[in-house]
N, C-alpha and C positions, 0 to 999 in steps of 0.2 A: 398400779401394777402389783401384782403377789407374786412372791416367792414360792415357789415351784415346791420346796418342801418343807413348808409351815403353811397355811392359810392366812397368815398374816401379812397385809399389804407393805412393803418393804419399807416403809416410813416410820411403820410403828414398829419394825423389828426391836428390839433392845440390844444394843450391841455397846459392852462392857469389855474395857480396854483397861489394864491396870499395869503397873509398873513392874519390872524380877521382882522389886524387894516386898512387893506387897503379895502376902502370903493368899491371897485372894486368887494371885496370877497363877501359883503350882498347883491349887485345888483343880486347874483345868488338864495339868499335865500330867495326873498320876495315873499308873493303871497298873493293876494286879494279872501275877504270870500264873502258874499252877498252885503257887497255894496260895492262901488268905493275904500273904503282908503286900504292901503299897511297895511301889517303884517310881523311878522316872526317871528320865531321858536327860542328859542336859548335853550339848552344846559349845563345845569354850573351844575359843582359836580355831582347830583343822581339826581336832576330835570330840566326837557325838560318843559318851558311855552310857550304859545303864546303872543305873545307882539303886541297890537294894535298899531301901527306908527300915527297915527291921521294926516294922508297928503295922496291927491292922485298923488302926484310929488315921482316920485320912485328916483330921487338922494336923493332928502330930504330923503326920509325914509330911503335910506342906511347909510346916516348918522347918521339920529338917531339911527340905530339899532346898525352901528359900536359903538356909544357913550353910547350906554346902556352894551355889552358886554365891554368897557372898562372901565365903572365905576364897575362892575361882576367883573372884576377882579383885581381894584383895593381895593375893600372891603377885597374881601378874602387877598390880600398879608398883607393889613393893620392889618387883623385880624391876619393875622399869626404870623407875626412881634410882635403882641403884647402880645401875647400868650409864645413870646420865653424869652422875660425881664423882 
């Protein structure tokens, strides 16, 4: 059977799954608004914000973005943690 929008029979699709922390994963999420620098999107708890990357080098900005979802969730564990002693 193929996939309706590639030619490729859906066996041999390549479907690449990577972890937040892997800087591999935001290279899929960024995207550029009216001028040149990278963005993204992220997600945490009940709020979805946009996050300006301030670079038009898209490794950089994945890193940044991975670095901003890792400090995201280092707060909240932090906060959790300290909420439980």
């Amino acid at each position: 059977m193929k996939d309706k929008r590639t030619s490729l029979p859906k066996a041999e699709k390549a479907v690449a799954s990577f972890a937040k922390t892997d800087v591999r994963y935001w290279r899929d999420k960024l995207f550029q608004r009216s001028n040149d620098e990278w963005h993204c999107r992220i997600g945490f708890g009940a709020r979805q914000d946009r996050w300006p990357l301030r670079t038009t080098n898209r490794e950089q900005a994945a890193l940044k973005a991975r670095d901003i979802w890792l400090s995201l969730e280092a707060g909240v564990c932090c906060r959790a943690t300290s909420l439980r002693l």
